[in-house]
Backbone bond lengths (Angstrom), bond angles and torsions (degrees), N, CA, C in turn:
res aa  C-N    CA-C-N  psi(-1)  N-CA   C-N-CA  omega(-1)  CA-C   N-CA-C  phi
1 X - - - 1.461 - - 1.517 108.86 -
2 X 1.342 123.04 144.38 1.604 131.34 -161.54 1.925 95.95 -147.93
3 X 1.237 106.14 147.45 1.264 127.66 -158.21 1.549 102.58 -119.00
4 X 1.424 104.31 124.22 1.834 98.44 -177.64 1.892 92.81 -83.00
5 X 0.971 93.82 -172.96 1.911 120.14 -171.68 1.444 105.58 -66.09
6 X 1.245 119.48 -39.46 1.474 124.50 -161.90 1.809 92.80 -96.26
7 X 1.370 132.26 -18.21 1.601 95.20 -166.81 1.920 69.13 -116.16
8 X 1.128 150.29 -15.25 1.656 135.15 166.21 1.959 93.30 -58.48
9 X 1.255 134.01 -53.58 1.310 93.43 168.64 1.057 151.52 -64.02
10 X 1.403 118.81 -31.45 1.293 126.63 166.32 1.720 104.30 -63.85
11 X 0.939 140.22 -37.20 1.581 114.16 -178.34 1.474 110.79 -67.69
12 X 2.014 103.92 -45.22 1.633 91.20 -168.04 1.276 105.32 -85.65
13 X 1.451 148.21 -5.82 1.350 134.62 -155.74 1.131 128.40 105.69
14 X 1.456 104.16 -45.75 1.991 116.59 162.32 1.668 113.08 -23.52
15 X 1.255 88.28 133.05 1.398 108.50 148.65 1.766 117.16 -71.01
16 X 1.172 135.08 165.23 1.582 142.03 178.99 1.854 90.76 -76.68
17 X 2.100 103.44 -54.56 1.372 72.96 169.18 1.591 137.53 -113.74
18 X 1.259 106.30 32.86 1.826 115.26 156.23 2.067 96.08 -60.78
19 X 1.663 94.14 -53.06 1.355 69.16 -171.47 1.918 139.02 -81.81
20 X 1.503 102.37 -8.19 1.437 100.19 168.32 1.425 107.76 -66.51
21 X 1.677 108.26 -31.23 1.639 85.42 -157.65 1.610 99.43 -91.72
22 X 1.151 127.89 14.06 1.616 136.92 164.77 1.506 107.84 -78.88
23 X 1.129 122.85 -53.88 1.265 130.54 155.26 1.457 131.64 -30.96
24 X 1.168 113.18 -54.17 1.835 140.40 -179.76 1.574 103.79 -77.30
25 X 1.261 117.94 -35.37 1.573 106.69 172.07 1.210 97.46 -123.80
26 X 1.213 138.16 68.04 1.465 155.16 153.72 1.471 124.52 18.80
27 X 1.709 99.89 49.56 1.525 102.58 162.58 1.199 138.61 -81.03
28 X 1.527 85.12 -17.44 1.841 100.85 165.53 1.615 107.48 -159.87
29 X 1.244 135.72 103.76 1.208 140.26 161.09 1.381 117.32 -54.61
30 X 1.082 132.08 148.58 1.523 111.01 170.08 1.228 103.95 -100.32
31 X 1.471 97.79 155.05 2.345 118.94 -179.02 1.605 90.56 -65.03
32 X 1.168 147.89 -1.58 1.474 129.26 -151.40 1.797 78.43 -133.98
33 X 1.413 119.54 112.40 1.091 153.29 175.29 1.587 106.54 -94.53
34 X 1.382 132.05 73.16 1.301 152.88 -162.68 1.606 113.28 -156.86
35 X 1.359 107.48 141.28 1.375 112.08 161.34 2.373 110.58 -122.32
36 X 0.882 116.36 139.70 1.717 132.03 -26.01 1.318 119.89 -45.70
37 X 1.328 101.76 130.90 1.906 117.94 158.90 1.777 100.86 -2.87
38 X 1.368 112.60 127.80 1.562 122.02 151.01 1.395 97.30 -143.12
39 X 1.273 113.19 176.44 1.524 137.53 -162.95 1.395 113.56 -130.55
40 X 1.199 131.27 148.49 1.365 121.04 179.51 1.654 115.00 -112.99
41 X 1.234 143.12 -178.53 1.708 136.09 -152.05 1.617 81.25 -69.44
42 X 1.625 114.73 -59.66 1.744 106.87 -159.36 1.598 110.40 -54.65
43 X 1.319 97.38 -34.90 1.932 81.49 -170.25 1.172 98.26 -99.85
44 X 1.408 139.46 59.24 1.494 153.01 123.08 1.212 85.23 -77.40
45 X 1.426 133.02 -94.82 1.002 140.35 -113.32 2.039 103.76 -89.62
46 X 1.457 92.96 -16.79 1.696 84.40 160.22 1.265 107.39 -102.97
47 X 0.998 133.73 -0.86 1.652 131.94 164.72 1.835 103.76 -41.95
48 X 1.451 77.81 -64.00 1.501 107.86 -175.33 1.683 140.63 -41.71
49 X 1.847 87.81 -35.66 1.285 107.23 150.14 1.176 121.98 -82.23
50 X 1.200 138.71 -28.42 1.422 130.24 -163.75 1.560 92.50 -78.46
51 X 2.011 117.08 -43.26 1.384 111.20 -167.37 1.781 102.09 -53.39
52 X 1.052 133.14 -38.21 1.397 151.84 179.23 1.389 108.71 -43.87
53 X 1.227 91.75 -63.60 1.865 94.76 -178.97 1.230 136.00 -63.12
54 X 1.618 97.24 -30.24 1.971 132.53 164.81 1.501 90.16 -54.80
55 X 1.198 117.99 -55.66 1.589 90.66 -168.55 1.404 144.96 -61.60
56 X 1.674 97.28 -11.75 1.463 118.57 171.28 1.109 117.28 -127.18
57 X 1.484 127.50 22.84 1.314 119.02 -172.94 1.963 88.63 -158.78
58 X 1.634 101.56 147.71 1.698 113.49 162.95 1.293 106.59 -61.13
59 X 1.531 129.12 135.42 1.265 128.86 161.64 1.797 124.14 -32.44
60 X 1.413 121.60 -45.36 1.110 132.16 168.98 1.675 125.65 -28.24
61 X 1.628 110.96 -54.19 0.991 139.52 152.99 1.410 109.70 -42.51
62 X 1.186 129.94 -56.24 1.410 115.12 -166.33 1.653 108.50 -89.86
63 X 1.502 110.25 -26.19 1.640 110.23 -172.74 1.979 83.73 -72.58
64 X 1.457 122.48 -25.24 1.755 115.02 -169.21 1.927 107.93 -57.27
65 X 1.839 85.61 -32.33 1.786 96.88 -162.05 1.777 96.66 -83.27
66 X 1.301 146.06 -9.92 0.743 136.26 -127.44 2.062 89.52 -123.19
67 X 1.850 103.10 -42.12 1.030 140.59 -161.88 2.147 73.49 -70.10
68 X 1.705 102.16 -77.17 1.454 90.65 -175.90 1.428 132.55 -39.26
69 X 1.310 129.26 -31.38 1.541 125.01 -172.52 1.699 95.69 -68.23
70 X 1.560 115.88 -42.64 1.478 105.94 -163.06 1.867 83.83 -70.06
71 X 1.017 144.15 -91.47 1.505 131.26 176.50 1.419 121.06 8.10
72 X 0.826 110.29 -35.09 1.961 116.39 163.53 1.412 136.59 -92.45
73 X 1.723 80.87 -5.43 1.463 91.50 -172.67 1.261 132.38 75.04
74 X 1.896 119.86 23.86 1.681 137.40 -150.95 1.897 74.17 -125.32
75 X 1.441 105.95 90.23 1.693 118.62 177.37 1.278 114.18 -103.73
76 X 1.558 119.71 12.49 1.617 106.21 -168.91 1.542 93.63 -84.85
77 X 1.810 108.90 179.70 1.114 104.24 154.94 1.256 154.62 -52.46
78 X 1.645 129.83 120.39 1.494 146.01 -169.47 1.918 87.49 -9.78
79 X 1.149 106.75 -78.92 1.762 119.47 -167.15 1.522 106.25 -55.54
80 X 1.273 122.10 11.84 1.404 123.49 175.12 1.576 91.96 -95.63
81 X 1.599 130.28 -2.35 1.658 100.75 -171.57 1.704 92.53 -144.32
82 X 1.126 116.65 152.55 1.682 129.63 164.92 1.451 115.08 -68.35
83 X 0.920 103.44 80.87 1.726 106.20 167.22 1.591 115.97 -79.89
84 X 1.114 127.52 124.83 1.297 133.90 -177.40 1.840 113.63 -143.03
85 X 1.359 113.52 153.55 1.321 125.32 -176.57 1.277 120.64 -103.27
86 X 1.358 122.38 132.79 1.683 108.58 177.68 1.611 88.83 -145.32
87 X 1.394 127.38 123.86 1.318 121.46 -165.00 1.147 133.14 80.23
88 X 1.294 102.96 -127.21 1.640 119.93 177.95 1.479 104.80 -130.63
89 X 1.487 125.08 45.72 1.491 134.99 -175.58 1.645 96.13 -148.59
90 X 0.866 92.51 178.03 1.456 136.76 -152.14 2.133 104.20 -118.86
91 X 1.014 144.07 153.03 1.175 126.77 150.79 1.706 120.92 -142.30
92 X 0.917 130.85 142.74 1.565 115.31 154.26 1.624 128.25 -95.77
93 X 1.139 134.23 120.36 1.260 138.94 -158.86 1.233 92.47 -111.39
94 X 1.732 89.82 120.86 1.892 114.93 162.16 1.404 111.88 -128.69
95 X 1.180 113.24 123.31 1.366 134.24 -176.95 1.530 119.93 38.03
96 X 1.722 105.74 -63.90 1.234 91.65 -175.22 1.989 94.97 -135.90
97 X 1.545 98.65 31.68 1.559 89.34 -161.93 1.782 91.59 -139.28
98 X 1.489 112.73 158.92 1.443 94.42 -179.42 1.821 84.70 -132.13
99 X 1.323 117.24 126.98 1.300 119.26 150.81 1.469 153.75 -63.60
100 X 1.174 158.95 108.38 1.806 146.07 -176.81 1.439 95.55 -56.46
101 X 1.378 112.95 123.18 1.380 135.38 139.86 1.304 110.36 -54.68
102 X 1.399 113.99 -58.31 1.824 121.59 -133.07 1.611 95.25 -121.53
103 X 1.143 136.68 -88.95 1.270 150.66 -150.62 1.777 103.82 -67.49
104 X 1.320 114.96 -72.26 1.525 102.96 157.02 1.488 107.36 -135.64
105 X 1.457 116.21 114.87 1.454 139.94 172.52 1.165 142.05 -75.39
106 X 1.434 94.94 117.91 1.858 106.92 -145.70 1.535 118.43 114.18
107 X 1.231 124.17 -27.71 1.604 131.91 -158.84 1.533 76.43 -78.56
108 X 1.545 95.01 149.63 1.582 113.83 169.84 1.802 92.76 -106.06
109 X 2.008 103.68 158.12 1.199 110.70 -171.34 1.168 103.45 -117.15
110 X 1.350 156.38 -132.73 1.465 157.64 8.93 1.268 121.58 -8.60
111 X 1.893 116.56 89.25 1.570 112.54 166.82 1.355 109.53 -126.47
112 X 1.419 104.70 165.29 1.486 107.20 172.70 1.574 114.06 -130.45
113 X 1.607 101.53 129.85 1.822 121.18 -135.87 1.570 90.56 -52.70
114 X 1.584 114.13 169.56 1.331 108.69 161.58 0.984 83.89 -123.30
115 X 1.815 121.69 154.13 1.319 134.68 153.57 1.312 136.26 -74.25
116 X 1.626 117.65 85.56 1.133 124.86 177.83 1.392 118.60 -50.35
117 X 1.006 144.62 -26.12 1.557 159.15 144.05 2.123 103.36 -24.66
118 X 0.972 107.59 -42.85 1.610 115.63 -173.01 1.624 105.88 -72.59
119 X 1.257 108.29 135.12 1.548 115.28 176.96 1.482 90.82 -58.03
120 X 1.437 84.25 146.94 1.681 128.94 178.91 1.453 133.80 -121.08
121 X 1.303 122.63 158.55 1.493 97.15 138.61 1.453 115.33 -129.17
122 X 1.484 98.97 162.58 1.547 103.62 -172.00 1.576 124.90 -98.78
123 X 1.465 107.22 -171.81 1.795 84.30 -166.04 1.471 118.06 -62.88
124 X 1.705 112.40 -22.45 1.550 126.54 178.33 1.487 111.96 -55.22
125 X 1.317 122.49 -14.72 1.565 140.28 -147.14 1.562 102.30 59.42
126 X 1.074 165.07 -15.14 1.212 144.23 163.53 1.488 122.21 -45.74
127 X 1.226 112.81 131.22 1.624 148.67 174.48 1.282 99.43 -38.67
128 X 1.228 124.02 128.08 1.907 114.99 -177.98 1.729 70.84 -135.51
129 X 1.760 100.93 118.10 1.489 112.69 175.79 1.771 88.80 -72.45
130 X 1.692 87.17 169.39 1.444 125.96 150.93 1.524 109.49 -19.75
131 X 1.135 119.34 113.84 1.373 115.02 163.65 1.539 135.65 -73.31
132 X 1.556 100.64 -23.04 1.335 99.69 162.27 1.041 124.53 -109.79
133 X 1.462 121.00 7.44 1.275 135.44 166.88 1.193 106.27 -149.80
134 X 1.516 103.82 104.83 1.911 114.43 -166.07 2.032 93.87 -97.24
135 X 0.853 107.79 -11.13 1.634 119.32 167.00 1.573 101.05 -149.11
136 X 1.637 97.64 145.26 1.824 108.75 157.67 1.588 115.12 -19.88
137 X 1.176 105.19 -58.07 1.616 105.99 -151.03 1.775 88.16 -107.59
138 X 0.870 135.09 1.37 1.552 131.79 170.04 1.533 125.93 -109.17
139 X 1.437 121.81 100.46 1.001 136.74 177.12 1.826 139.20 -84.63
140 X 1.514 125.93 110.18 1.666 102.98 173.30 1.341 105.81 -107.06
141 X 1.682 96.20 133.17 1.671 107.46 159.81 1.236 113.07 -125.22
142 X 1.415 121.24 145.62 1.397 119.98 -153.35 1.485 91.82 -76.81
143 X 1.166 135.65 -26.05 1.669 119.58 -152.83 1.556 90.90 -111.32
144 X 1.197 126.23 27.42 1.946 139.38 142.27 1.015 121.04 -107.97
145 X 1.453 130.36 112.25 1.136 139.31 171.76 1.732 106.09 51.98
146 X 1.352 108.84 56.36 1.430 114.39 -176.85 1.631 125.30 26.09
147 X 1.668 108.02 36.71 1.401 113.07 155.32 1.845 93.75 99.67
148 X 1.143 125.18 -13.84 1.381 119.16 150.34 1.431 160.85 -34.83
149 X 1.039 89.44 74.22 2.141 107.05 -143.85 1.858 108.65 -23.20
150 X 1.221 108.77 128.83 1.682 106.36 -164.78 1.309 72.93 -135.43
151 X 2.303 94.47 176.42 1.128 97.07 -152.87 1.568 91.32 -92.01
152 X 1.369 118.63 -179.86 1.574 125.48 177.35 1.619 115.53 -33.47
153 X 1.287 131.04 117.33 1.718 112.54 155.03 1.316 99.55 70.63
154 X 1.754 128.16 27.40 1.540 125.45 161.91 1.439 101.11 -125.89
155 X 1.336 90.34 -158.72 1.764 103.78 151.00 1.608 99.40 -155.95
156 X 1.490 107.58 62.04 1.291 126.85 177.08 1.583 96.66 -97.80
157 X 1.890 112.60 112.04 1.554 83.26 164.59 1.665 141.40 -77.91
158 X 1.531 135.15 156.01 1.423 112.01 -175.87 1.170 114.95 -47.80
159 X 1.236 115.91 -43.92 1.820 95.55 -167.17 1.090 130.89 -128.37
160 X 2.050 101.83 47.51 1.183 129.47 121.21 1.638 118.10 -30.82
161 X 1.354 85.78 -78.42 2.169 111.75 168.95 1.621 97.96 -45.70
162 X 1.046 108.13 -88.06 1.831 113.14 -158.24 1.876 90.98 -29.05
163 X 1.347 125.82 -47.87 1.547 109.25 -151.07 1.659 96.16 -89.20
164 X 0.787 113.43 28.23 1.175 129.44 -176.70 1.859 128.18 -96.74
165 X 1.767 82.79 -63.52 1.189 114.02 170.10 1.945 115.78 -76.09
166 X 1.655 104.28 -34.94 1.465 106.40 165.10 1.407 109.77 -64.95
167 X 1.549 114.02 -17.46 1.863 101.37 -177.79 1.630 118.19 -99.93
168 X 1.508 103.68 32.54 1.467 108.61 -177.46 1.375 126.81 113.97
169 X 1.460 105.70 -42.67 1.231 130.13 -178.61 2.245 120.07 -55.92
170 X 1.014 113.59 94.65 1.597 112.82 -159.00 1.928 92.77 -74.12
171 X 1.634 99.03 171.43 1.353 103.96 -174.50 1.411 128.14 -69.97
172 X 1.289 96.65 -38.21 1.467 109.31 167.60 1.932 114.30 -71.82
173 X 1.140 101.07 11.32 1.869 96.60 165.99 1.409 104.15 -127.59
174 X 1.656 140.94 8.77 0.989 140.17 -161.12 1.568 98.65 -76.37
175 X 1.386 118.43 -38.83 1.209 123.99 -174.50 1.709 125.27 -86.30
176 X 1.744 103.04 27.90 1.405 110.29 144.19 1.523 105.12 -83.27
177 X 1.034 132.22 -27.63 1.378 132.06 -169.12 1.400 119.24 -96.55
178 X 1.376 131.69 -26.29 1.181 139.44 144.36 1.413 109.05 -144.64
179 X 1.301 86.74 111.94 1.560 125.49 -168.78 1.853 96.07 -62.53
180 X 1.310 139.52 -8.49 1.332 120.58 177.60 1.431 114.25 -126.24
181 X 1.444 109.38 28.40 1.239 112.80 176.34 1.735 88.86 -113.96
182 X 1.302 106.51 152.20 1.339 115.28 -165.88 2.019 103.66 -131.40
183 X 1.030 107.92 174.25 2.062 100.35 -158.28 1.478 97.29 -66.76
184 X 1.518 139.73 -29.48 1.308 130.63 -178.91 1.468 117.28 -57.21
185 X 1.563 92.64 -58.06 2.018 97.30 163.72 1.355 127.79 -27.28
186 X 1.317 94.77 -58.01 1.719 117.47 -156.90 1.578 94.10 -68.93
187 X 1.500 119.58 -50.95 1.539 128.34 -165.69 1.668 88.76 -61.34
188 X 1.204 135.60 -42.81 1.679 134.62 -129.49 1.436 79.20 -97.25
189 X 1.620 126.90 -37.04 1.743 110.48 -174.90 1.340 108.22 -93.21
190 X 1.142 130.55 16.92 1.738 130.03 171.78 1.267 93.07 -94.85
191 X 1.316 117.44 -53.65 1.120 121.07 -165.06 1.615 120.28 -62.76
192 X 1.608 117.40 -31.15 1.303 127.23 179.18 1.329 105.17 -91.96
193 X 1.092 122.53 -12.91 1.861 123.76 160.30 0.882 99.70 -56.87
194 X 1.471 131.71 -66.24 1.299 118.37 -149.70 1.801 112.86 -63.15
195 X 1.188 88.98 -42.63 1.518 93.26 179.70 1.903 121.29 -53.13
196 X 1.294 106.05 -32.37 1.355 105.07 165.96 1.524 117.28 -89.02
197 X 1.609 123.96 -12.49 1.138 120.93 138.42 1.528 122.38 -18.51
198 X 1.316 88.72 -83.47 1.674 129.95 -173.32 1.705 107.41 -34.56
199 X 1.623 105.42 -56.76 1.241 119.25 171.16 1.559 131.07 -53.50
200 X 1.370 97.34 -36.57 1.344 113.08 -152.68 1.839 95.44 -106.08
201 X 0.859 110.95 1.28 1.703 135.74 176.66 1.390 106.38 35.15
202 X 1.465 114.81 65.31 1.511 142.68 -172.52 1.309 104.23 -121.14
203 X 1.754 112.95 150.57 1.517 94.44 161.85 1.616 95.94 -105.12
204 X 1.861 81.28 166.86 1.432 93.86 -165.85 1.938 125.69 -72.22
């Protein structure tokens, strides 16, 4: 499963253009080798951190921490490691130890993780919902529909529902059509369409 431009911002926080110009100076390429641009589950979810880290830290700083892992030779994917902020640094978190990327590199810390997963806000001030629940009743787990936000307790995707509900169809009738989505669902993926609408500066 691969993620177009407009719903990878709305999960990680990105802007459309945080992410071309992340792309163009190669802080994160995406694994999904396609035109148009899609994204794959990991680079959501390091998108996501980096949008995280932007919010308390200059970009510089994070392309510095990013520059260090390849310096060590730590090449897997961005979403293969816990990056977290405490200050004016950068960190990498291993098990029970957190390292300096940026400020002094190599020094071990004492931190305690923050959950980049938890609504935020970003440097734009916009609201970056829940990541695993970008609405109440809308859930992503990576090992459903390859991390594709569905509705609560299905594997209905949202906007299955949302295009549904944009074609006339109200919430409380969604469930002639899938009978286990119930009117909260249905309302929570119209409603999170729009927002990647919104993002993705499409009409709906």
């Amino acid at each position: 499963m691969s993620f177009p431009v407009d719903l990878t911002a709305a999960l990680s926080g990105a802007s459309v253009a945080q992410l071309h110009s992340w792309r163009r100076t190669h802080l994160l390429e995406p694994e999904v080798q396609d035109n148009p641009v899609r994204y794959s589950f990991r680079d959501v979810v390091a998108l996501r951190t980096f949008v995280y880290l932007r919010s308390k830290l200059p970009l510089q700083r994070i392309r510095k921490a990013m520059d260090q892992l390849r310096k060590w030779d730590l090449t897997e994917h961005p979403a293969a490691y816990k990056l977290v902020t405490e200050g004016d640094s950068v960190f990498l978190v291993q098990e029970e130890r957190a390292i300096d990327l940026v400020r002094r590199p190599g020094q071990e810390v004492i931190y305690s993780l923050a959950n980049v997963f938890a609504p935020f806000e970003n440097m734009q001030g916009r609201s970056v919902a829940d990541f695993r629940r970008p609405r109440p009743h809308l859930e992503v787990k990576e090992n459903r529909l390859g991390g594709w936000p569905t509705i609560q307790g299905t594997r209905v995707p949202y906007d299955a529902v949302a295009k549904l509900v944009a074609g006339g169809v109200t919430p409380a009738e969604v469930h002639r059509f899938y009978p286990t989505v119930e009117v909260s669902g249905a309302a929570d993926a119209a409603d999170f369409h729009q927002e990647v609408v919104q993002i993705g500066g499409r009409a709906a």
